[in-house]
N, C-alpha and C positions, 0 to 999 in steps of 0.2 A: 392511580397516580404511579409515576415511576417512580423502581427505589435504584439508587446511585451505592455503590459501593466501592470503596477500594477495597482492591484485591491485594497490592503491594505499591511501596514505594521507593522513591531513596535509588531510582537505579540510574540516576542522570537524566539526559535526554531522549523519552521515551517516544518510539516511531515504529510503524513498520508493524502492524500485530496480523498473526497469521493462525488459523484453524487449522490445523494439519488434517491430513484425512485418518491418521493414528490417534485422532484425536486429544493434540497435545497444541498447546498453548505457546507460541514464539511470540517473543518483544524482540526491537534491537536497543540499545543504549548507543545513541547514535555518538553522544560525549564520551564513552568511553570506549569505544572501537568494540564494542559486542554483541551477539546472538545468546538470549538469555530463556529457557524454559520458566512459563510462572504457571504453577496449580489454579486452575481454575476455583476452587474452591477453598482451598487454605493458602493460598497466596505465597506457597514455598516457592521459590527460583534456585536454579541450578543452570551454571555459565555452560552452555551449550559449547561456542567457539569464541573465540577472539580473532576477529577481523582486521583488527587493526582501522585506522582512519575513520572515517562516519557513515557505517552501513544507515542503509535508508530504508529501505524496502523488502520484502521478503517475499516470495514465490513459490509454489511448490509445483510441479511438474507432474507429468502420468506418470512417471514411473516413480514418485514419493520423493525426489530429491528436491534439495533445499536451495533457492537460487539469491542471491544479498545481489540489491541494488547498492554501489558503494560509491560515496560521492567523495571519498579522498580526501575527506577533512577541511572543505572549505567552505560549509557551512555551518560548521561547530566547532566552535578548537576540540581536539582528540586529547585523552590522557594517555591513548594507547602509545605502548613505544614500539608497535610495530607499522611500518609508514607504508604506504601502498598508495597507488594513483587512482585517477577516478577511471573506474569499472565495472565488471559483474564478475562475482566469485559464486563459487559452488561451496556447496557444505555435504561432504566427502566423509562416512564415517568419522565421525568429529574434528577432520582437520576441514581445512582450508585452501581450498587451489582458486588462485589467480586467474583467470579465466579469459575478461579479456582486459587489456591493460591500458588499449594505446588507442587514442583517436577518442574518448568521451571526457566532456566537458565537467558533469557532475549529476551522475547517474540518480534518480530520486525515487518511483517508484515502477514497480515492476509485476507480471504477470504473465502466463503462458497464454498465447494466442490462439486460434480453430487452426493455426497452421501447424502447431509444433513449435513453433520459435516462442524464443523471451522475447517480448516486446515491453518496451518501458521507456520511460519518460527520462531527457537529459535536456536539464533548462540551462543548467550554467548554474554559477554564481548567483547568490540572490539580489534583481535589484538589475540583473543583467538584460533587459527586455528586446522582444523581438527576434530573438535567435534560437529559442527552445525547440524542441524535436521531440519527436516520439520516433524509435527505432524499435529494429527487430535483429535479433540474436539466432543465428541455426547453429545450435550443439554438433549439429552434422556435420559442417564444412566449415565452422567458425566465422564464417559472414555477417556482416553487422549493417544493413540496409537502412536506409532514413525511409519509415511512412508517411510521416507530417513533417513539415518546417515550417518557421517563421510564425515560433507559437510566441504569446508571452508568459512565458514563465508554466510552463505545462506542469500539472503537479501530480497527483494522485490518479491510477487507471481503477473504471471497474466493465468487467465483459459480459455479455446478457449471454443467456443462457444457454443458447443456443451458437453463441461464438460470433454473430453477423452483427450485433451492435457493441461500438467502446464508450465510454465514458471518458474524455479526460478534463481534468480541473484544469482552468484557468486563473491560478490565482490573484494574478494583475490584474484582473478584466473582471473579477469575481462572478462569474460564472461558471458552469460546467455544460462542455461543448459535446453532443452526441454525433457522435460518427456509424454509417454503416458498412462492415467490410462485405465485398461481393467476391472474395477470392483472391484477388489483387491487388487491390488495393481499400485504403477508407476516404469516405468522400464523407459530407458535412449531410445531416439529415435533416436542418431546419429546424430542431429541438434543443432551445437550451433550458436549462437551470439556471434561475439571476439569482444569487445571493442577496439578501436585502442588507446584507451588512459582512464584512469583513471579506475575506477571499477563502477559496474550498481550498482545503490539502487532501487527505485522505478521503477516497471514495469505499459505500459499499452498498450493494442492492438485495434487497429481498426478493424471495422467490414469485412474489407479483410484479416484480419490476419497478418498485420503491426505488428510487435514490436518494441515501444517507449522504451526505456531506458534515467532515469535521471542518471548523472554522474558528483556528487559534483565535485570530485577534477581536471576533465577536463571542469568545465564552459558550459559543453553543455549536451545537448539529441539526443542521438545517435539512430537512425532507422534503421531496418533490414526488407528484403523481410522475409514471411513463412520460405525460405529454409533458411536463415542465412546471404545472402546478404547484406551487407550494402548499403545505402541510403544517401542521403545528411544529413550531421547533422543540427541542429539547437544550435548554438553557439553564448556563449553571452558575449560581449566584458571588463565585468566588472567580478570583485567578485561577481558573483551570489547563488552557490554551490545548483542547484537545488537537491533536495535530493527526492521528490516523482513528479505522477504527475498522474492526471485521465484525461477524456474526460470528459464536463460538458456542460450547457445550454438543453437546448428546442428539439436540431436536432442533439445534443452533437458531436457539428463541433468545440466548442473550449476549445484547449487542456490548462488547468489548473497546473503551477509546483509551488510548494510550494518550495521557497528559502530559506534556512539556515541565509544567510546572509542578516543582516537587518532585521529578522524576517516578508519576505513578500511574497505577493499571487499572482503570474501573470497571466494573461489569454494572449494566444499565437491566434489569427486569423491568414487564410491564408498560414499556415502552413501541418498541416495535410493532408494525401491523401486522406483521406475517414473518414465516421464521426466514432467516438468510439464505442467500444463493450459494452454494460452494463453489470456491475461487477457480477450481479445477475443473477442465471438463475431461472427466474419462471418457477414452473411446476403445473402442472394442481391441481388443489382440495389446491392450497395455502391459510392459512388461511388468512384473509385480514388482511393489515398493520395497525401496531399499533404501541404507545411508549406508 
């Protein structure tokens, strides 16, 4: 049986959890404009950055750097008093650079692509249908290209292993849509994920190509085989509204969902088939990590 533990709570609205390749533990508190470190096993937290507005997402890069999908505070009222619009910020030796500012709607979640770029998900406002996007970000020229449009409500990314298949949730439509990129672009693979109940937000895959789906408003995380198949869920008997979730630890066999409700961090053992995918694909001649 799986054991369910929190890790920590009480940190507002919890989103966005990321494995580093340092092997250190990132939540955001999307209600309180933050990037927060929690111990994987004693559940100590220490305020990484203050973002300011509703960081969402979280990314890490080849060369170790830390990327916030930041959606500007219009899906959470913010406590933060530092106001920023919806974009992508970098996390820069503990500060904070503004990155890009102008032209995204309300940035949600994010990941490094087989290209180099940030790609990640801008649906809008929630409740906004039909206009979502998934774009791509080049650190190199600061260019912000649309790959998808006219999604609804595109949520959570996750990238197969090899970099040629995406993941993106649909949470309108409650499915999760697979894409294959050939270089150029992604075209639709014929593969979906139907949620039998609620809509996906957070995605993550295991290293056989498992797809995890968190699913606030059905209380649970729903699994699918590669082809689409569903799995036995993992469902949890209280208001928990898991809203992300990654693969973490040492042998990253325990699967990590950040809950909305209560503002807390649970670590799932026992649960998963196989240990997670790391979010990052290294390729050869990377510069070495840094913050």
């Amino acid at each position: 049986m799986p054991e369910v533990r929190t890790i920590t709570e009480n940190l507002g609205f919890t989103e966005g959890p990321l494995w580093t390749a340092d092997e250190r533990l990132l939540v955001v508190s999307v209600s309180r404009g933050l990037v927060v470190e929690v111990d994987l096993h004693t559940g100590r937290t220490r305020e990484v950055a203050e973002t300011g507005g509703g960081p969402n997402g979280l990314a890490e890069d080849g060369q170790g750097r830390v990327w916030v999908a930041q959606n500007g505070g219009v899906v959470v009222p913010s406590r933060s008093a530092r106001r920023v619009t919806p974009g992508l910020q970098l996390l820069d030796h503990g500060a904070v650079r503004d990155v890009v500012t102008t032209g995204l709607r309300a940035p949600n979640d994010i990941v490094e692509g087989p290209d180099g770029r940030l790609w990640f998900t801008d649906p809008g406002p929630p409740g906004d249908t039909g206009h979502g996007r998934v774009c791509a970000f080049d650190p190199a020229t600061g260019a912000v290209s649309v790959l998808l449009d006219g999604i609804d409500f595109p949520n959570g990314l996750a990238l197969g292993s090899e970099g040629d298949v995406l993941h993106v949730a649909e949470t309108e439509t409650g499915r999760v849509v697979r894409y294959d990129w050939d270089g150029a672009g992604l075209h639709r693979s014929g593969i979906e994920a139907v949620l039998p109940q609620g809509g996906p937000d957070g995605l993550a895959l295991d290293r056989d190509g498992r797809l995890y789906a968190a699913a606030p408003h059905a209380d649970a995380v729903f699994v699918f085989e590669p082809d689409g198949r569903p799995l036995e869920p993992l469902r949890f008997g209280d208001r928990t509204f898991p809203t992300n979730l990654c693969f973490a630890g040492v042998d990253r066999d325990v699967l990590v969902i950040t809950a909305g409700k209560g503002g807390r961090v649970l670590a799932v053992t026992g649960y998963a088939r196989a240990p997670g995918l790391p979010v990052t694909l290294r390729r050869a001649g990377s510069a070495s990590r840094g913050r």
